[in-house]
MDAnalysis code that builds the backbone (N, CA, C; Angstrom):
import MDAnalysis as mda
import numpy as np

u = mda.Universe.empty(477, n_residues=159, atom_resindex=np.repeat(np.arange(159), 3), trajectory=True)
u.add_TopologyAttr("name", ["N", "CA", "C"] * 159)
u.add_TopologyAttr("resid", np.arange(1, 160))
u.add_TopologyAttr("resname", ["UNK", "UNK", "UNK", "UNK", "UNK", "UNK", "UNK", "UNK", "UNK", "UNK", "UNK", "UNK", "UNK", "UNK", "UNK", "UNK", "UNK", "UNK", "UNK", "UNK", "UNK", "UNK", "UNK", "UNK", "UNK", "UNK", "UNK", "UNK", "UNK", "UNK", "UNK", "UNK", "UNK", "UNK", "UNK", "UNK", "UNK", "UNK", "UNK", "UNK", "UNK", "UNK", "UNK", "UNK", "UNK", "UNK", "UNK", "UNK", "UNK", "UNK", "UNK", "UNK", "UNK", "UNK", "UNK", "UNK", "UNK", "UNK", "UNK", "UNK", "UNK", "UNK", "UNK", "UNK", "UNK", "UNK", "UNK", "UNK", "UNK", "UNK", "UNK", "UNK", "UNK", "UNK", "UNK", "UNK", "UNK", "UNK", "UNK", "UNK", "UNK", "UNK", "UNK", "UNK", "UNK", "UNK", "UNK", "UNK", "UNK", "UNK", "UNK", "UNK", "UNK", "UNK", "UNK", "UNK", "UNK", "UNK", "UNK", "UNK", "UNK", "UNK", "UNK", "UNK", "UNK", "UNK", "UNK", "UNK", "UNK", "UNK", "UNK", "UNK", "UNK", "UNK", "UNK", "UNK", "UNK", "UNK", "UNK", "UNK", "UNK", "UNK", "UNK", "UNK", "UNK", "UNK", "UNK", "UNK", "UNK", "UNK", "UNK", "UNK", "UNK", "UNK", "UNK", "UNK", "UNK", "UNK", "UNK", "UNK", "UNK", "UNK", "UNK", "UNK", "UNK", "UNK", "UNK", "UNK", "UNK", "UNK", "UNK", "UNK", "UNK", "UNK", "UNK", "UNK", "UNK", "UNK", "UNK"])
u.atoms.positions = np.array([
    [83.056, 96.652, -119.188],
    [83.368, 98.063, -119.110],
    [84.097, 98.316, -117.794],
    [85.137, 98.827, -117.533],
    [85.950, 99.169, -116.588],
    [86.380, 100.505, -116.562],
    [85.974, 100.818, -115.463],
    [85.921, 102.860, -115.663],
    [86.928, 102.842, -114.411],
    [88.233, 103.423, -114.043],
    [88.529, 103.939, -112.855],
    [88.525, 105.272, -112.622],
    [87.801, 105.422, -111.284],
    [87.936, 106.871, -110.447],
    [89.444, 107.393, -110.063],
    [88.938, 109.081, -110.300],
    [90.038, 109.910, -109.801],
    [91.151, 108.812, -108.526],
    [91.932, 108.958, -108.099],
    [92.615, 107.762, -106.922],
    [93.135, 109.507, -105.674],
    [92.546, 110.626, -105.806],
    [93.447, 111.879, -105.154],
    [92.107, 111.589, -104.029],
    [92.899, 111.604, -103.074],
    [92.543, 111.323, -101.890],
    [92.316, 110.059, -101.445],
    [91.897, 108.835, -101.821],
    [91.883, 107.705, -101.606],
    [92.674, 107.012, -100.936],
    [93.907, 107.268, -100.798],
    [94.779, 106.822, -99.530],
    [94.340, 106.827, -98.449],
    [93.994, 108.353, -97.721],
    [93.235, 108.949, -97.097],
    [92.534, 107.705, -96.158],
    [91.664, 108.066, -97.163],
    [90.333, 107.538, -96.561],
    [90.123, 105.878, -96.848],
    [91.086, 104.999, -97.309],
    [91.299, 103.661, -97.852],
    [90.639, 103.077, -98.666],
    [89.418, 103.631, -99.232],
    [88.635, 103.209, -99.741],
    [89.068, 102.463, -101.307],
    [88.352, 101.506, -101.250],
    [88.671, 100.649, -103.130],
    [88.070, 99.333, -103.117],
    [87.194, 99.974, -103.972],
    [85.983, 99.107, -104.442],
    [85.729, 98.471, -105.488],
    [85.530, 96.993, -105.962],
    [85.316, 96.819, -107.732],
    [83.862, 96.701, -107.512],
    [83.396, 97.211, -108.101],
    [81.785, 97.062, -108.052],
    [81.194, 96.449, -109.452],
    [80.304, 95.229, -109.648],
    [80.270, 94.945, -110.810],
    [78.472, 94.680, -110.506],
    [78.476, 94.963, -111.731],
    [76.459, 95.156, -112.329],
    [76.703, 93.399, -112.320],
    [75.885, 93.117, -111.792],
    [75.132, 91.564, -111.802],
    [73.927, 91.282, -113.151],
    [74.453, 90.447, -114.109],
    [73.266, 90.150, -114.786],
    [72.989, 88.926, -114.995],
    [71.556, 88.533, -115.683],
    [71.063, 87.281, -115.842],
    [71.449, 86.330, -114.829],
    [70.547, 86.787, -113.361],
    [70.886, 86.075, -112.501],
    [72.145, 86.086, -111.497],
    [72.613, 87.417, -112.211],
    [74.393, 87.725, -111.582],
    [75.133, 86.019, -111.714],
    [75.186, 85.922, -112.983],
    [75.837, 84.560, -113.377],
    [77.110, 85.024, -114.101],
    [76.763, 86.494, -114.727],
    [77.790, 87.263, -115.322],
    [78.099, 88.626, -115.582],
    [78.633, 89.012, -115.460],
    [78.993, 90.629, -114.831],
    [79.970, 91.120, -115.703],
    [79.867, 92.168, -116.559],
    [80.838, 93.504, -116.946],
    [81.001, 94.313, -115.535],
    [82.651, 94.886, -115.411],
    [82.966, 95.158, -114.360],
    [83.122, 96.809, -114.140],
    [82.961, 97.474, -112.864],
    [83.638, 98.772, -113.036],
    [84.131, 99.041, -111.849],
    [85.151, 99.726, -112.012],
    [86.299, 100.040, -111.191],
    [85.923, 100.862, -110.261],
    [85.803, 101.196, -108.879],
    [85.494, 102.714, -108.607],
    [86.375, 102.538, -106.906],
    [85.450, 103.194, -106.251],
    [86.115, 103.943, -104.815],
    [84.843, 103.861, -103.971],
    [84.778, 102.703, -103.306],
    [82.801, 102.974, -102.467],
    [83.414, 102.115, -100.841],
    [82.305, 102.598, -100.527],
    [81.821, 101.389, -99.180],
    [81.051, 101.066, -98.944],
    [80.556, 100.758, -97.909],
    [79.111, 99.545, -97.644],
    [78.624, 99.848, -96.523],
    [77.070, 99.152, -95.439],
    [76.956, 99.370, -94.531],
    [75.624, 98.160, -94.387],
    [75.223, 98.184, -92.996],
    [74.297, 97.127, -92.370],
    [73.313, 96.743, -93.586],
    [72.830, 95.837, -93.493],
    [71.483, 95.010, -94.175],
    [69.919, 96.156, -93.831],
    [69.414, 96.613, -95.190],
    [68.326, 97.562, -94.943],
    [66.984, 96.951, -96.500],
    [66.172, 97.019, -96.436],
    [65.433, 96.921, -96.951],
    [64.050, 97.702, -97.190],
    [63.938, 98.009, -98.693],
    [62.764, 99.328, -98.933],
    [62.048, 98.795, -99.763],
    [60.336, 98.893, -99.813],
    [59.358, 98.662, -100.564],
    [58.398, 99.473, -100.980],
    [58.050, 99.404, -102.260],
    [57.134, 100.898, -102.513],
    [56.579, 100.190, -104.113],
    [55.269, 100.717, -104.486],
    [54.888, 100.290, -106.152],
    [55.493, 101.430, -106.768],
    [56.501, 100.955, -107.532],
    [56.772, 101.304, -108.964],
    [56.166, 101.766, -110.023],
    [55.825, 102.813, -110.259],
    [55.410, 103.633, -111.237],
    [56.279, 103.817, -112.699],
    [57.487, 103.808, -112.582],
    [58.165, 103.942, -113.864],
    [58.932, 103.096, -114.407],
    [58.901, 101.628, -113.838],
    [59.503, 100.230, -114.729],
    [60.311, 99.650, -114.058],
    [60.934, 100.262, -112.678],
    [62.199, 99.828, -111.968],
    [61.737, 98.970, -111.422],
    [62.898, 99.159, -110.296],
    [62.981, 98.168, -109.326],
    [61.899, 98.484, -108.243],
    [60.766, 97.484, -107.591],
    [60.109, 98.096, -106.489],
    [60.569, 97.332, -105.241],
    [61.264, 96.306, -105.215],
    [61.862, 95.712, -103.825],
    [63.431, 96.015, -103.751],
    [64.419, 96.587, -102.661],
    [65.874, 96.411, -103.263],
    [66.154, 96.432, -101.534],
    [67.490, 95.908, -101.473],
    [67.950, 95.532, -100.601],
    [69.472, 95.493, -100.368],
    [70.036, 96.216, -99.237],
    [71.305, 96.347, -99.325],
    [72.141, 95.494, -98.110],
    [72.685, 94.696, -98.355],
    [73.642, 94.099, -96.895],
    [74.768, 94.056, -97.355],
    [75.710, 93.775, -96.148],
    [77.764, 93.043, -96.055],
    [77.681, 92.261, -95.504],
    [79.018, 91.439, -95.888],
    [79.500, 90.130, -95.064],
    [80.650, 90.334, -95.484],
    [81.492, 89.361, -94.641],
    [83.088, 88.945, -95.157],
    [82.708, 88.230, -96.071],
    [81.812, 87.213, -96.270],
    [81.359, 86.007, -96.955],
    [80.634, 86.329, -98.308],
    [79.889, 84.766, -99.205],
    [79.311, 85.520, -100.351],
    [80.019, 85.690, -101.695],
    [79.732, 85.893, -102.546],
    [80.480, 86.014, -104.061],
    [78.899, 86.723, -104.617],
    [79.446, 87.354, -105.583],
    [78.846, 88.162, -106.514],
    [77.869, 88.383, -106.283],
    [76.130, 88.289, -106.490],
    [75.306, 88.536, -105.971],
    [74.385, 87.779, -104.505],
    [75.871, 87.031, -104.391],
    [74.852, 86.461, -102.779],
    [75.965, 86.793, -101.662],
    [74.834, 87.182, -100.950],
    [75.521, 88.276, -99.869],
    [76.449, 87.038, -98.486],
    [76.056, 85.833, -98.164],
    [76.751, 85.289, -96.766],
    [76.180, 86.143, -95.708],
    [76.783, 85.541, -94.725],
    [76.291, 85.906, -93.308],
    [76.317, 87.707, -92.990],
    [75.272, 88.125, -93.001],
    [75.226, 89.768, -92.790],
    [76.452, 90.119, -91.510],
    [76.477, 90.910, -91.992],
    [77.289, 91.782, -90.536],
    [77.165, 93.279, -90.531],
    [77.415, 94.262, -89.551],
    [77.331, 95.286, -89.212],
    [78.349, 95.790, -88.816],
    [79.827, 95.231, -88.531],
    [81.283, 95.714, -87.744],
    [82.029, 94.222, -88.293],
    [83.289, 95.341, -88.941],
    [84.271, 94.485, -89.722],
    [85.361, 95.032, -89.184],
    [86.493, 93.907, -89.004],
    [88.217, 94.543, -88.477],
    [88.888, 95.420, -89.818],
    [89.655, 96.554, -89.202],
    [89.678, 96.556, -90.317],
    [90.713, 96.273, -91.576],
    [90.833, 96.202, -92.460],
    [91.729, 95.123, -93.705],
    [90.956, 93.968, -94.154],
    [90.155, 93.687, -92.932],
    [89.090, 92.645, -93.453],
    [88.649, 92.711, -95.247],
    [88.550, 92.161, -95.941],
    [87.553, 92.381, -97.044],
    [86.068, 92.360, -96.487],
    [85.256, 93.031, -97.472],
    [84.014, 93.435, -96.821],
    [83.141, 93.077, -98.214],
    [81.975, 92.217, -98.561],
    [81.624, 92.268, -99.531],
    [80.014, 92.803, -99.893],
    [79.407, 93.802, -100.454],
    [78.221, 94.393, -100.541],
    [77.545, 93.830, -101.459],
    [76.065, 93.930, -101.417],
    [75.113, 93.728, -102.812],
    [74.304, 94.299, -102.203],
    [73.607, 95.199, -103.376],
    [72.328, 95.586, -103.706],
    [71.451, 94.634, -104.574],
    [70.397, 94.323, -103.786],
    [69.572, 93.329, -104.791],
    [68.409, 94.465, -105.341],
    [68.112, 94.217, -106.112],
    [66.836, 94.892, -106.854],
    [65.536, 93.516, -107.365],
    [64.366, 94.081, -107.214],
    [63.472, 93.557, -108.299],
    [62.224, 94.173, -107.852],
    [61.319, 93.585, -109.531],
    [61.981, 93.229, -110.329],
    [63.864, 94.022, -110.773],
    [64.149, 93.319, -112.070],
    [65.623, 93.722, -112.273],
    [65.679, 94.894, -112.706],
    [66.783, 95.888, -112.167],
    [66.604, 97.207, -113.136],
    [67.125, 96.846, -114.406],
    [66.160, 97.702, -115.222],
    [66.052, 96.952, -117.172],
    [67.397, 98.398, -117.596],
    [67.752, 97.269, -119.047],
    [68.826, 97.910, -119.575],
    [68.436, 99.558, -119.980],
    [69.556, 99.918, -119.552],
    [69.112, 101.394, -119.815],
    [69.021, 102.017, -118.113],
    [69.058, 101.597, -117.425],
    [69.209, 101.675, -115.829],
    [70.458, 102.124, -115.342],
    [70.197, 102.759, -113.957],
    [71.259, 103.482, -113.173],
    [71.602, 103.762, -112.171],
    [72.627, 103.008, -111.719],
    [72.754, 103.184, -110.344],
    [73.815, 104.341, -109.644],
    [73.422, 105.172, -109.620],
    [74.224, 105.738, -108.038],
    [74.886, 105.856, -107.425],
    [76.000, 105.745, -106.731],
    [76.531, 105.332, -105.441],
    [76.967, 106.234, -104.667],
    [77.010, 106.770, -103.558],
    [77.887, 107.797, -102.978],
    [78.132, 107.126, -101.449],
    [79.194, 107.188, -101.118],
    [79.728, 106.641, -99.705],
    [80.117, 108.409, -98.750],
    [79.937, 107.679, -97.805],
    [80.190, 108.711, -96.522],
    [81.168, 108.195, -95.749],
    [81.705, 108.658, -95.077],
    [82.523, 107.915, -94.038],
    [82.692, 109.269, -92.572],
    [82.263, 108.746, -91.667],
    [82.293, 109.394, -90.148],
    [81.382, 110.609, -90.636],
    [80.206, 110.590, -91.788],
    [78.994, 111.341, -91.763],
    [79.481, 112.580, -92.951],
    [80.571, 112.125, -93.834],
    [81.399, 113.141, -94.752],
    [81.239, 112.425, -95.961],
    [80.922, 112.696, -96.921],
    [80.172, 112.198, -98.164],
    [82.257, 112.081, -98.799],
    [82.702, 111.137, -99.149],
    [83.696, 110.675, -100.121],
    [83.735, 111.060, -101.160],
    [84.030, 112.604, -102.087],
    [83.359, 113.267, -103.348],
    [84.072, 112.007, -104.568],
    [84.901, 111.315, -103.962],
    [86.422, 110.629, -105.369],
    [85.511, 109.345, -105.467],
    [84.637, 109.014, -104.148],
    [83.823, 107.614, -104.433],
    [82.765, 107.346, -105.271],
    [81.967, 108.784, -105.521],
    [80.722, 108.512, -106.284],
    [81.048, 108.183, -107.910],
    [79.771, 107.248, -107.524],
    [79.897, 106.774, -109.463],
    [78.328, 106.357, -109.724],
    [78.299, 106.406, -111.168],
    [76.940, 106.155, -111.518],
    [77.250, 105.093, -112.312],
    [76.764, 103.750, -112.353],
    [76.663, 102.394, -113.382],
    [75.595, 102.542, -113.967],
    [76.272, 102.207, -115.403],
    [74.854, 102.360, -116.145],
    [74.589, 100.830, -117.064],
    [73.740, 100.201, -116.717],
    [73.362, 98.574, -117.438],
    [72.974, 98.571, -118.441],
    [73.850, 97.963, -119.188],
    [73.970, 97.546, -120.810],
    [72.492, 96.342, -120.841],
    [72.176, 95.681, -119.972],
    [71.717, 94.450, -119.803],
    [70.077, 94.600, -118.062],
    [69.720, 93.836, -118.007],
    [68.674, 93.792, -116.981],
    [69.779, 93.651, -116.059],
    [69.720, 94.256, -114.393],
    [70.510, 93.628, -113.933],
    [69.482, 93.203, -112.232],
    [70.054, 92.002, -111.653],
    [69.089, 91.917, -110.385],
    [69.778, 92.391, -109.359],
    [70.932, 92.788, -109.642],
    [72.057, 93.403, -108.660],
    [73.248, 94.069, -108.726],
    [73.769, 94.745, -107.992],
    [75.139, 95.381, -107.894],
    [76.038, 94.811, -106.973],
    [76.845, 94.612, -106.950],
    [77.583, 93.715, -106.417],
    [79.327, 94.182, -105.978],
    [79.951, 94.184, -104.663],
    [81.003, 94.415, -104.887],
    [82.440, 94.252, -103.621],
    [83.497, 94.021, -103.473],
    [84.535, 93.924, -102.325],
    [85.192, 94.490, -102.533],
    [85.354, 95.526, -100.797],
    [86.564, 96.614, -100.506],
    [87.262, 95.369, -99.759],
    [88.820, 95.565, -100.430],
    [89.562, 94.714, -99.694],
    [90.079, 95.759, -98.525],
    [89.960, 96.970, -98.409],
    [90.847, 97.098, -97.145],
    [90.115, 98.441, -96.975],
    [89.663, 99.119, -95.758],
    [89.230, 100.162, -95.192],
    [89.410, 100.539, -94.096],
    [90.042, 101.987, -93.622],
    [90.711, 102.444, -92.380],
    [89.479, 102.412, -91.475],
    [89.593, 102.550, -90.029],
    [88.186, 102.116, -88.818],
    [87.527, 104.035, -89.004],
    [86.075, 103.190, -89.069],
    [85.011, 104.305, -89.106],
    [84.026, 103.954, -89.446],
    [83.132, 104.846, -89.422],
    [81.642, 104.244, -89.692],
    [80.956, 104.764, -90.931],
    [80.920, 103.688, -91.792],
    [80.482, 104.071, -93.496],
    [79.173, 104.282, -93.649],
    [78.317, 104.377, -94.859],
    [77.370, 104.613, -95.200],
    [77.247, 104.769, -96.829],
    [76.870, 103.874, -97.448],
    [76.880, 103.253, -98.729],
    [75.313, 103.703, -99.107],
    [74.599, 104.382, -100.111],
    [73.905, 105.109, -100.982],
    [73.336, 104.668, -102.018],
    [72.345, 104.222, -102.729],
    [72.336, 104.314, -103.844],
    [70.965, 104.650, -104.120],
    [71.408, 105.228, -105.658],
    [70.146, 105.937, -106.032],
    [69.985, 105.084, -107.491],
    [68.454, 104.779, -107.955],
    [68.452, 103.465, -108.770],
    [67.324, 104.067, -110.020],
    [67.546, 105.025, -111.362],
    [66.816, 105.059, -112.310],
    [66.639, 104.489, -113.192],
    [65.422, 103.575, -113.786],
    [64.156, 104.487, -113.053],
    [63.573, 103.093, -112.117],
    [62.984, 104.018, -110.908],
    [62.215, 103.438, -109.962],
    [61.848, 104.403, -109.457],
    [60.734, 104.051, -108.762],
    [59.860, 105.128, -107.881],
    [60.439, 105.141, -106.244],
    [61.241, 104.265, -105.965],
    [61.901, 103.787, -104.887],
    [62.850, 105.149, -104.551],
    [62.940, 105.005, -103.443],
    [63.850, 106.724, -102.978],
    [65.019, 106.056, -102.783],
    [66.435, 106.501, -102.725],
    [67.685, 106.413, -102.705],
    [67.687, 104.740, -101.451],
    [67.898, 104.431, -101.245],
    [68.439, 102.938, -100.247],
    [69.970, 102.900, -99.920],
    [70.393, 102.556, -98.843],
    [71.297, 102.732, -98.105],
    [71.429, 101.805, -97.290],
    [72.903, 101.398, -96.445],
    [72.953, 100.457, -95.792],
    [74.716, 101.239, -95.230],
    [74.635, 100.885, -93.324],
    [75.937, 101.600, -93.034],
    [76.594, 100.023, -92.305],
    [77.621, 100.498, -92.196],
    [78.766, 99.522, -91.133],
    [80.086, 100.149, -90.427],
    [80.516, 99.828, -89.641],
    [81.593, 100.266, -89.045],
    [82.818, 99.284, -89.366],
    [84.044, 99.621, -89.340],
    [85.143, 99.358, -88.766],
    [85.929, 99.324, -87.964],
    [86.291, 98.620, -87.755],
    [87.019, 99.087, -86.098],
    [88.662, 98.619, -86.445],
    [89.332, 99.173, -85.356],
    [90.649, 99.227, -85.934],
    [91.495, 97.948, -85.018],
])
């Protein structure tokens, strides 16, 4: 499934993201198109009440492919590619939803948000901005159903 976002304003702000749902192990992925960014390595734990995910975890690296993240980082040059994952588990089960909304210099990106919705279990979200103007991001996600509150992870650019 390949959905692309509005592109009005996106110059702007450089943002362009493929973000793809990780399944069965993120061995194989249906893809979707959107407009996001990323930020530092954060991690949230809580019991699960409604089937989700109760561990999830967000980091970047330059490094990494699809659901494995490479060497974390927190400040990328920028044009760098930058690559994100959200890990979840257990996996959010089919019928699941993820979220996303990016900020950039503390201003929510309205053209970036998107919601993925998994055909399949997935243990992750997964994704690379090849190019982003210098500032300091903040990557979002909100994950139904879980009892888990929204998770987030920021990074900077520098120019």
């Amino acid at each position: 499934m390949i959905v692309d976002l509005p592109r009005k304003g996106l110059p702007t702000v450089g943002l362009a993201l493929i973000v793809l749902a990780g399944l069965a192990g993120c061995a194989s992925a249906p893809s979707a198109r959107t407009a996001l960014a990323s930020g530092a390595s954060s991690a949230s734990a809580t019991t699960s009440t409604e089937g989700g995910p109760d561990v999830t975890s967000v980091g970047f690296s330059t490094g990494g492919s699809e659901c494995s993240l490479g060497v974390a980082a927190s400040s990328f040059a920028a044009g760098v590619p930058i690559h994100s994952v959200l890990t979840m588990s257990p996996p959010l089960p089919a019928g699941g939803t993820v979220t996303v909304s990016v900020e950039k210099d503390g201003v929510e990106v309205a053209d970036a948000r998107q919601t993925i919705n998994m055909s399949e279990p997935a243990p992750c979200v997964w994704g690379t901005l090849p190019e982003l103007e210098a500032g300091h991001y903040r990557m979002t996600y909100a994950i139904t159903p879980s009892a888990m509150p929204p998770v987030s992870g920021e990074f900077d650019v520098t120019p």
